[in-house]
C-alpha positions as CSV (number, residue, x, y, z in Angstrom):
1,X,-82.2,-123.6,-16.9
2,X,-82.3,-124.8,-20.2
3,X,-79.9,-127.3,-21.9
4,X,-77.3,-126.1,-24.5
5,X,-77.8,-128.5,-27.3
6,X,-74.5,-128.9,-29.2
7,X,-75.0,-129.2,-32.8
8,X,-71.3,-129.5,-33.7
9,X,-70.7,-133.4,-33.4
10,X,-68.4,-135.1,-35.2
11,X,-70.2,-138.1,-36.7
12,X,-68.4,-140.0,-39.5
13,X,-66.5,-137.9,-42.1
14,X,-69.9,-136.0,-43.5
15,X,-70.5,-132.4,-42.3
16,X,-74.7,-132.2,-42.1
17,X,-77.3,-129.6,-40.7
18,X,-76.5,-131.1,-36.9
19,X,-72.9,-131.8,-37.8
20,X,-70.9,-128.4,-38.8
21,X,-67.4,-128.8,-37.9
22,X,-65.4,-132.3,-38.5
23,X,-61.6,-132.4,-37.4
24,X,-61.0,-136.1,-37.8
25,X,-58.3,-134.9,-41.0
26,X,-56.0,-133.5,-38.4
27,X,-56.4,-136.4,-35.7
28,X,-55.5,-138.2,-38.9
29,X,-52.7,-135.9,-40.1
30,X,-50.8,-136.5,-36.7
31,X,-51.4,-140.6,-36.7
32,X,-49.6,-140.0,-40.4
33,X,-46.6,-138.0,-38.9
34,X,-45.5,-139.8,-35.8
35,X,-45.5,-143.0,-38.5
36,X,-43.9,-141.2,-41.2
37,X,-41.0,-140.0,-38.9
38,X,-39.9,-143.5,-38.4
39,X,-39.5,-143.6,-42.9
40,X,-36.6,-143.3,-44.7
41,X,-37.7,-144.3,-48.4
42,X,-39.5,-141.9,-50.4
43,X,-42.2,-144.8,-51.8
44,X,-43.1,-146.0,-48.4
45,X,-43.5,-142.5,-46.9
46,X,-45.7,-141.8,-50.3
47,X,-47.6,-144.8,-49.7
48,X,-48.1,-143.8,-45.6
49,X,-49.9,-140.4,-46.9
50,X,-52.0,-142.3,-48.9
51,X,-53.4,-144.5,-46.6
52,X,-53.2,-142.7,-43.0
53,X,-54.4,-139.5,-44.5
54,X,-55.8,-139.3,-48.1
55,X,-58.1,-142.2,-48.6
56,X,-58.8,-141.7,-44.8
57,X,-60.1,-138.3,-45.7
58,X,-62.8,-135.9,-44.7
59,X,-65.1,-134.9,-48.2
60,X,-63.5,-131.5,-47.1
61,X,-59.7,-132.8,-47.7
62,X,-60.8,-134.7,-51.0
63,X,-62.4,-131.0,-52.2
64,X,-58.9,-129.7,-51.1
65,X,-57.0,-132.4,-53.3
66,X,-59.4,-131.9,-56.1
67,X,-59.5,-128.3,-55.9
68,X,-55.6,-127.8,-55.4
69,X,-54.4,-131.0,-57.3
70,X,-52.4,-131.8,-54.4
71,X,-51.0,-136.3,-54.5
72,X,-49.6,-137.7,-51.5
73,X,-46.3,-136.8,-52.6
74,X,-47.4,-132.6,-52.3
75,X,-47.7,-133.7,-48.1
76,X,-44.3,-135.5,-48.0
77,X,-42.2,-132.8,-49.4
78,X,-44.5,-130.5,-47.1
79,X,-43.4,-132.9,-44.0
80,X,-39.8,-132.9,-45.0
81,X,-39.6,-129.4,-45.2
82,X,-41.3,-128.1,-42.1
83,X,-41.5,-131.0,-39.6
84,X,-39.9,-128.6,-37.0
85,X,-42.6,-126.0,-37.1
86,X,-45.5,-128.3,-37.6
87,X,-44.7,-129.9,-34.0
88,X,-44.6,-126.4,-32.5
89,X,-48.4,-126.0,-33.8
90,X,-49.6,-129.8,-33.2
91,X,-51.2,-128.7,-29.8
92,X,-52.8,-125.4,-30.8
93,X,-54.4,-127.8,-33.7
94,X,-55.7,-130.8,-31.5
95,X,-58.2,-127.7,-29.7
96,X,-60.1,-127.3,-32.8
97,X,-63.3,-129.8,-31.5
98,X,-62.8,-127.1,-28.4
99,X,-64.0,-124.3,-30.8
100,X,-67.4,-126.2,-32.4
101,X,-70.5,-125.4,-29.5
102,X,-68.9,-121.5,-30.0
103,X,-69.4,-122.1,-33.7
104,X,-72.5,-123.8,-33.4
105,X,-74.0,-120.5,-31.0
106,X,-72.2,-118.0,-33.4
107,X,-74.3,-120.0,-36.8
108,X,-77.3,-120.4,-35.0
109,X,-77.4,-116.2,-34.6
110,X,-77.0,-115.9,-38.2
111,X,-79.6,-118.2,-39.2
112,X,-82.1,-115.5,-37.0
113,X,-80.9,-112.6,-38.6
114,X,-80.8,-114.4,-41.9
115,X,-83.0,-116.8,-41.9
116,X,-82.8,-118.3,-45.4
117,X,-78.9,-119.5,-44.4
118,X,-78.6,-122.7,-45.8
119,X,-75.9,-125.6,-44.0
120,X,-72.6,-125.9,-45.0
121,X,-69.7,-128.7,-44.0
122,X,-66.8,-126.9,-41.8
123,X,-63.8,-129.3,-42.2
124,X,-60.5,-128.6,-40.8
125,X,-57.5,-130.4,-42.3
126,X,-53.9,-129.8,-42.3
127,X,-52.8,-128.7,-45.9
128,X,-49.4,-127.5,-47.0
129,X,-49.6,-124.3,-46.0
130,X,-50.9,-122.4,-48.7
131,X,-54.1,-120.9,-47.0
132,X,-55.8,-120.4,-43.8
133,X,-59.6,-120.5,-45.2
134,X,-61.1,-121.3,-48.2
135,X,-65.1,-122.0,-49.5
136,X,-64.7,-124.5,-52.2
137,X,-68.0,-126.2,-53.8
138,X,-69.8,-124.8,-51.1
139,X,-67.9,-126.4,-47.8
140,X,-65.7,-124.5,-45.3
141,X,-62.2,-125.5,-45.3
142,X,-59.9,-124.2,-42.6
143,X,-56.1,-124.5,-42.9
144,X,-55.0,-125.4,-39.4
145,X,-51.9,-125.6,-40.2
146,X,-51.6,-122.1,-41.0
147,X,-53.7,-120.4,-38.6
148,X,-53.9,-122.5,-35.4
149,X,-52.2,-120.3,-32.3
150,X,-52.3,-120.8,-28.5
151,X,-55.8,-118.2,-28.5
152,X,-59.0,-120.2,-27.7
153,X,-61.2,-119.3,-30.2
154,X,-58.5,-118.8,-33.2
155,X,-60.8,-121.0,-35.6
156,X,-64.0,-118.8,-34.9
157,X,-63.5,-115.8,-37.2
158,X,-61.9,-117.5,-39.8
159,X,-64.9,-120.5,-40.4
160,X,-67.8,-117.6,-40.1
161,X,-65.6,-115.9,-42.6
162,X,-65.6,-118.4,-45.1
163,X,-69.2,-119.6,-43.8
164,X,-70.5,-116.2,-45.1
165,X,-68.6,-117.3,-48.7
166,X,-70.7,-120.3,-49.2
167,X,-73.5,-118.2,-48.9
168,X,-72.9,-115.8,-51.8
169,X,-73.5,-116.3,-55.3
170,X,-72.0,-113.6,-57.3
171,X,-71.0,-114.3,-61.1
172,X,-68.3,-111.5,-61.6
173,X,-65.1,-111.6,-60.5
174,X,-63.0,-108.5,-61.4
175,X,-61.5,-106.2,-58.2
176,X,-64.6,-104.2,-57.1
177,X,-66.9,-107.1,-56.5
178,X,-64.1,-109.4,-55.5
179,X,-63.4,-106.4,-53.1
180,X,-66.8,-106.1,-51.7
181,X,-67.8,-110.1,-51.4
182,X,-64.4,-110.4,-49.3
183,X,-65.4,-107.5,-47.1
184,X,-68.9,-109.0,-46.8
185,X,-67.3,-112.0,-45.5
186,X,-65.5,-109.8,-43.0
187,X,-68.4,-107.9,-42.1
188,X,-71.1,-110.2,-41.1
189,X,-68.6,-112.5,-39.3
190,X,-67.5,-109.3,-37.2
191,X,-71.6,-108.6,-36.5
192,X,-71.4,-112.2,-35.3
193,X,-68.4,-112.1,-33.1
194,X,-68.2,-110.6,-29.5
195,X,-65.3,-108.4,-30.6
196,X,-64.0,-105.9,-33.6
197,X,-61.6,-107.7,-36.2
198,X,-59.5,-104.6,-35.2
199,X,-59.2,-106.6,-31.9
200,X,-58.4,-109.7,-32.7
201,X,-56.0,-108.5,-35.0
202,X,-54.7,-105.7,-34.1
203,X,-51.6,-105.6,-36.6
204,X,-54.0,-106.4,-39.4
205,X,-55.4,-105.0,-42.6
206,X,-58.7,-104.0,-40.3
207,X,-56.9,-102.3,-38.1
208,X,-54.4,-100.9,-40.8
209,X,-56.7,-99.5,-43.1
210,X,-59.1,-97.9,-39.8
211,X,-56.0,-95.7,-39.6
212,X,-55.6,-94.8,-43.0
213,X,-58.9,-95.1,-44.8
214,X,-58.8,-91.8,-46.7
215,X,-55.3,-92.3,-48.0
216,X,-56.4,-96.3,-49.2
217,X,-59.4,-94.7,-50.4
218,X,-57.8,-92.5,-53.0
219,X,-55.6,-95.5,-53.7
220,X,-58.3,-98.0,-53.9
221,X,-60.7,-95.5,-56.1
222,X,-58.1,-95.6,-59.2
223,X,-57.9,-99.1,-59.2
224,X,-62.1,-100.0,-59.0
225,X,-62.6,-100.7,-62.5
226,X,-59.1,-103.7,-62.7
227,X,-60.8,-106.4,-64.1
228,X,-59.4,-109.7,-63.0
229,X,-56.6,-110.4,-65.3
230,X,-55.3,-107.2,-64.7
231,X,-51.3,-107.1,-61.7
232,X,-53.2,-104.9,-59.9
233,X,-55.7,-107.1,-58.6
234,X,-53.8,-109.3,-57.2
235,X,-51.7,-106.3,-55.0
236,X,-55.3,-106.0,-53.0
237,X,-56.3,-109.2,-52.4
238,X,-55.1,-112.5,-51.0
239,X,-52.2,-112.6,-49.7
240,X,-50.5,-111.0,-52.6
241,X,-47.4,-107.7,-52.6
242,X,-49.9,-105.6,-50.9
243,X,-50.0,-101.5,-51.0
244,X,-47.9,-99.2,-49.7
245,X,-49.4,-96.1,-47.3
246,X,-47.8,-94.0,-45.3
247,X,-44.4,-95.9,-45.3
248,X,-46.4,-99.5,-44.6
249,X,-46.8,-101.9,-46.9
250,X,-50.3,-104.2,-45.7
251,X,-51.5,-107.2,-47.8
252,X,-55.5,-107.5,-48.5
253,X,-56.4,-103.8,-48.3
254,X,-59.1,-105.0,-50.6
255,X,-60.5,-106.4,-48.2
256,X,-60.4,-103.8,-46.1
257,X,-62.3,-101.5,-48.7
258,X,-65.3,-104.1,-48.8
259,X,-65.6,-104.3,-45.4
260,X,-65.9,-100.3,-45.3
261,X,-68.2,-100.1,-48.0
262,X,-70.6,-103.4,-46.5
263,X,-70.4,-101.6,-43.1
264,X,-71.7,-98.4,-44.5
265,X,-74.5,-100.5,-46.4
266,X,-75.6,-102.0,-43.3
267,X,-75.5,-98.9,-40.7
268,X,-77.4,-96.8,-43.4
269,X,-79.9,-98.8,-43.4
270,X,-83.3,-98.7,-41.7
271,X,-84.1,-102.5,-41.8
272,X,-80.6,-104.4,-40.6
273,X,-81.7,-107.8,-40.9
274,X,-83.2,-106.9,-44.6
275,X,-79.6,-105.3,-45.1
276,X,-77.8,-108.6,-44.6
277,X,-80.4,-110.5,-46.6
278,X,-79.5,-107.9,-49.5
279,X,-76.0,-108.1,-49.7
280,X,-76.4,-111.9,-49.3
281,X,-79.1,-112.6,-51.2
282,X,-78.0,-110.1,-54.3
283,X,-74.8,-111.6,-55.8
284,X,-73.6,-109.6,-58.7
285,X,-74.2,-110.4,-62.0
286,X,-71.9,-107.7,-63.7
287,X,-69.6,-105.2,-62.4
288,X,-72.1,-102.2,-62.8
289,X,-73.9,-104.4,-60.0
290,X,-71.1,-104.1,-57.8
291,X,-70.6,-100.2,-58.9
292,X,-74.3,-99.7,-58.3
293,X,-74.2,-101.4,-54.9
294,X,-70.6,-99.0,-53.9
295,X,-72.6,-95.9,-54.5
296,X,-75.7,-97.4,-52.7
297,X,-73.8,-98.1,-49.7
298,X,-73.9,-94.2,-49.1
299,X,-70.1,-95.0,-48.2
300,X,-68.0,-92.7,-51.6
301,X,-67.3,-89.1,-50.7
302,X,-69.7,-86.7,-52.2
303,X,-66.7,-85.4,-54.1
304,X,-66.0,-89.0,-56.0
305,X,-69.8,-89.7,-57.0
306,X,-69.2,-87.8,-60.0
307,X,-66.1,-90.2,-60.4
308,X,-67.2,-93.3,-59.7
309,X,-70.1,-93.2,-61.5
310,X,-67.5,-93.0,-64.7
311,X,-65.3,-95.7,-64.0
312,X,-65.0,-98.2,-67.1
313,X,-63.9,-101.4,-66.2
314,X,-60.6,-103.1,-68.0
315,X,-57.2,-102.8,-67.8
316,X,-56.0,-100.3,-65.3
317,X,-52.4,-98.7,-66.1
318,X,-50.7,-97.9,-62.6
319,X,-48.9,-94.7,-62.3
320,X,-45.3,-95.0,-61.9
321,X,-43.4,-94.7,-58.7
322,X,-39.7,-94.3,-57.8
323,X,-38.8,-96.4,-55.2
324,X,-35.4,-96.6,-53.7
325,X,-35.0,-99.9,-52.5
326,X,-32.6,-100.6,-48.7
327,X,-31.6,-103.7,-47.1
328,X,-34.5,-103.7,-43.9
329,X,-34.9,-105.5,-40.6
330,X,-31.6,-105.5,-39.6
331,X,-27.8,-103.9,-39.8
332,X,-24.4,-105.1,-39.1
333,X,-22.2,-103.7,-36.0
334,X,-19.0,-105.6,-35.9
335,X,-19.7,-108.7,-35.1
336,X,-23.4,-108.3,-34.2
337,X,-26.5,-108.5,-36.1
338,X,-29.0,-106.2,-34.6
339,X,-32.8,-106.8,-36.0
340,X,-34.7,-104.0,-36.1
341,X,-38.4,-102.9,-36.9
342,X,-39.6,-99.3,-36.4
343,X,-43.3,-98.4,-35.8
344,X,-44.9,-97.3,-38.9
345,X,-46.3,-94.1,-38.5
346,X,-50.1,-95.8,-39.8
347,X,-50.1,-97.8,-36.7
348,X,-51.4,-97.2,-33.2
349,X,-48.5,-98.3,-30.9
350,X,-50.6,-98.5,-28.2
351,X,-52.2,-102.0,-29.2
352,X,-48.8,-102.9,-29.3
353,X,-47.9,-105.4,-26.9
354,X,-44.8,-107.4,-28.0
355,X,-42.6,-107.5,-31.1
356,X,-40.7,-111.1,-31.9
357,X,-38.8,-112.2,-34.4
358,X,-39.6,-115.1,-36.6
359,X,-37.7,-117.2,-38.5
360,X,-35.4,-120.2,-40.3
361,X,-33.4,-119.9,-37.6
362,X,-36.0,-120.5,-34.5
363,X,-38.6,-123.1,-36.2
364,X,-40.6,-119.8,-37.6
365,X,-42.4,-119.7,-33.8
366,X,-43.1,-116.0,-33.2
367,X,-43.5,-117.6,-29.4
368,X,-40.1,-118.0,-28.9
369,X,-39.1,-116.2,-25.5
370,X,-35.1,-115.8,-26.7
371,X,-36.6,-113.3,-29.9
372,X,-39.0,-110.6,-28.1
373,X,-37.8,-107.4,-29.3
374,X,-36.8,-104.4,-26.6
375,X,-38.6,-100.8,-27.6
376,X,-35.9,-98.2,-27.2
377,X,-38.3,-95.1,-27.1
378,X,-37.8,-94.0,-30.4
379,X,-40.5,-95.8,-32.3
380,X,-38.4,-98.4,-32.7
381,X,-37.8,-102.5,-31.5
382,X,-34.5,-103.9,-31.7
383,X,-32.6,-106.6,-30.8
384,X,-29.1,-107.4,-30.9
385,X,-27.1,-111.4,-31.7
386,X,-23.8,-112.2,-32.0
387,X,-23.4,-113.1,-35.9
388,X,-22.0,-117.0,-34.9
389,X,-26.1,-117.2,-33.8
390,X,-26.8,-117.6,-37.1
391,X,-26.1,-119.7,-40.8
392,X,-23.4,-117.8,-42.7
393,X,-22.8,-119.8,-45.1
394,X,-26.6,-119.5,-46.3
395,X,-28.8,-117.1,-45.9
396,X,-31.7,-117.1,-43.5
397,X,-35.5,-115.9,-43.6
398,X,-37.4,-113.9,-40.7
399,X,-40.2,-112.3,-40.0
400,X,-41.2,-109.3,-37.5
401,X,-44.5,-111.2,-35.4
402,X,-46.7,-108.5,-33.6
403,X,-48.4,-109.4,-30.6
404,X,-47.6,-113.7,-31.1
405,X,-49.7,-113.6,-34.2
406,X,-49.6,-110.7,-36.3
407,X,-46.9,-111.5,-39.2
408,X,-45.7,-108.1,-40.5
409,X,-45.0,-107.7,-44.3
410,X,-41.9,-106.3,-45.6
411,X,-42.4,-102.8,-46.8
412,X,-42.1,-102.0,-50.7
413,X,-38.8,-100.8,-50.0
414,X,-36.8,-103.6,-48.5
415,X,-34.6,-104.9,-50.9
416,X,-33.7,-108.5,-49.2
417,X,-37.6,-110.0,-49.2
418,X,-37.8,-113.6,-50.8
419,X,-39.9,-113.2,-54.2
420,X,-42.0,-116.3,-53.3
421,X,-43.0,-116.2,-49.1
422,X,-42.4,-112.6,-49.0
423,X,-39.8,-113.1,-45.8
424,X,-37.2,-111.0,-44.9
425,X,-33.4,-111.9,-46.2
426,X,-30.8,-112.0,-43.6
427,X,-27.6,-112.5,-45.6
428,X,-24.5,-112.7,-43.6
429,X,-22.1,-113.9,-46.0
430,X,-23.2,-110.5,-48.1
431,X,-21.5,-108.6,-45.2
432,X,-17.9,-110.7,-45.1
């Protein structure tokens, strides 16, 4: 039997063709806060980031700091402000190394179906929270912070994800290619994984948009010429309000629409490894590019060719919508709060297996055994607290947690969501 040679080693702080995944940032990270809970002043704890964690750093966390303009004073706040959730995640973190020789198989199958992959640095760090994955000057950064969970292999997807990024080389940057290199991203990490992304994520924008293509479709098809500048970019793509279909309201649809449109690329044609090296090797220089590769792909209705062949890129000018806005999540019965989410009609309730409630109130940890929600045959979770559970003199933030991992976003009709996180409002002393 052969030997597995493991390609993944952690030498030194430099991520090279036998080296792909470094996590010494996080080993690093926790050193820093187990000394920087023992800090009162503000300088000193300052001065502790700076020298446990920042000029200890990976070239990964110094293209973070670079990139972000984040100071040792960005990670302090960030301490102070979530210390309780951050020890809920610190084991799930520590199993990053666990997760390299599966990286190292899942990168050594791309480089045969596309052999002109060229090496890239995978460095995980712990950030502030502001993404889960990033490809900046050509290195894979994964958050850890915000996507480490108790499943083995949670880094996998993510880093072949981004991996596929550093590959790409497209100039343009308006909502159709934006759209596509996303959902190229998605694509080819999916052909490298064991499962769908549907799987892994059940509650996700895959799985979302598998049950309402044709609705986002029509959606998606008004918006393809939005140029970068223009709101409505920003609803399909990273993290931002997200659209509204069939009564849900999903984040990163856009993504979802690339995917769709790389996948129909790729099954249509005759020569799959010469289909990766196209939509990899191709980046688009110009948005007709991108247009020219949508209707390519095979994947636009015959009635929208005429369409799509039209579309002018610019500004795009929404239509408008009515939308009556209601408190959601949860209602008020005497002295109770009773949390409840209903089952979108857009989603399959079968892949459900547990709703939880996460929040200000239980260190945001959708794991938390006193929060799983009861289904009370009518399409609906709820779950019932006595009001004193809870801050009423401020109000609190929640979110509804599918599954452990899959954080639901408010629908476009809830009128108590937080502008910035998105979260849920649960204001008691509203209901005095």
């Amino acid at each position: 039997m052969k030997k597995k040679i493991l390609l993944l080693l952690i030498i030194g702080n430099v991520a090279t063709a036998q080296n792909r995944a470094v996590t010494t940032d996080i080993t690093n990270f926790w050193a820093l806060f187990d000394s920087i809970k023992k800090v009162r002043n503000p300088k000193d704890k300052i001065n502790l980031v700076q020298k446990m964690y920042i000029d200890k750093g990976t070239i990964g966390l110094k293209t973070v700091i670079n990139h972000f303009r984040y100071s040792a004073e960005t990670w302090v706040d960030y301490i102070d402000k979530n210390a309780g959730t951050l020890d809920r995640i610190r084991p799930y973190t520590l199993t990053a190394y666990k997760q390299q020789e599966t990286l190292d198989t899942k990168l050594a199958d791309f480089k045969k179906v596309y052999p002109n992959l060229s090496n890239s640095g995978i460095y995980f760090v712990i950030g502030v929270g502001e993404f889960g994955g990033n490809a900046i000057k050509g290195n894979c950064i994964i958050g850890a912070e915000v996507i480490a969970n108790d499943q083995p292999d949670w880094a996998v997807y993510m880093a072949l994800h981004e991996y596929v990024h550093t590959q790409q080389t497209s100039k343009v940057y308006d909502l159709l290619a934006h759209c596509i290199d996303e959902g190229m991203a998605d694509f080819v990490a999916e052909l490298l994984l064991d499962k769908k992304i549907a799987e892994y994520n059940p509650s996700g924008y895959i799985a979302f948009g598998l049950q309402n293509e044709k609705e986002i479709w029509e959606r998606f098809k008004i918006y393809l010429g939005s140029d970068y500048d223009n709101g409505n970019f920003h609803n399909w793509l990273y993290g931002s309000k997200g659209i509204t279909i069939n009564e849900s309201t999903m984040k990163d649809l856009g993504y979802f629409m690339g995917y769709q449109i790389c996948k129909s690329y790729y099954n249509n044609s005759k020569n799959k490894n010469k289909a990766i090296a196209e939509m990899l090797g191709n980046g688009f220089k110009t948005n007709e590019e991108a247009k020219n590769f949508l209707l390519q792909s095979g994947y636009v209705p015959d009635e929208d060719i005429a369409f799509v062949k039209n579309v002018k890129f610019g500004k795009i000018t929404p239509p408008k919508e009515n939308i009556i806005k209601v408190i959601y999540g949860y209602r008020i019965e005497n002295n109770d709060v009773v949390f409840e989410y209903k089952i979108p009609k857009s989603m399959d309730k079968s892949l459900i297996k547990t709703v939880t409630i996460a929040g200000t109130f239980n260190n945001w940890n959708p794991n938390d055994s006193n929060y799983i929600m009861t289904f009370n045959n009518k399409d609906k979770y709820e779950l019932r607290f006595s009001k004193n559970k809870f801050n009423i003199s401020k109000p609190e933030q929640f979110k509804f947690v599918i599954n452990e991992n899959g954080w639901q976003n408010p629908p476009e009709t809830a009128l108590n969501v937080d502008g910035k996180d998105g979260n849920l409002i649960l204001d008691l002393k509203q209901n005095e």
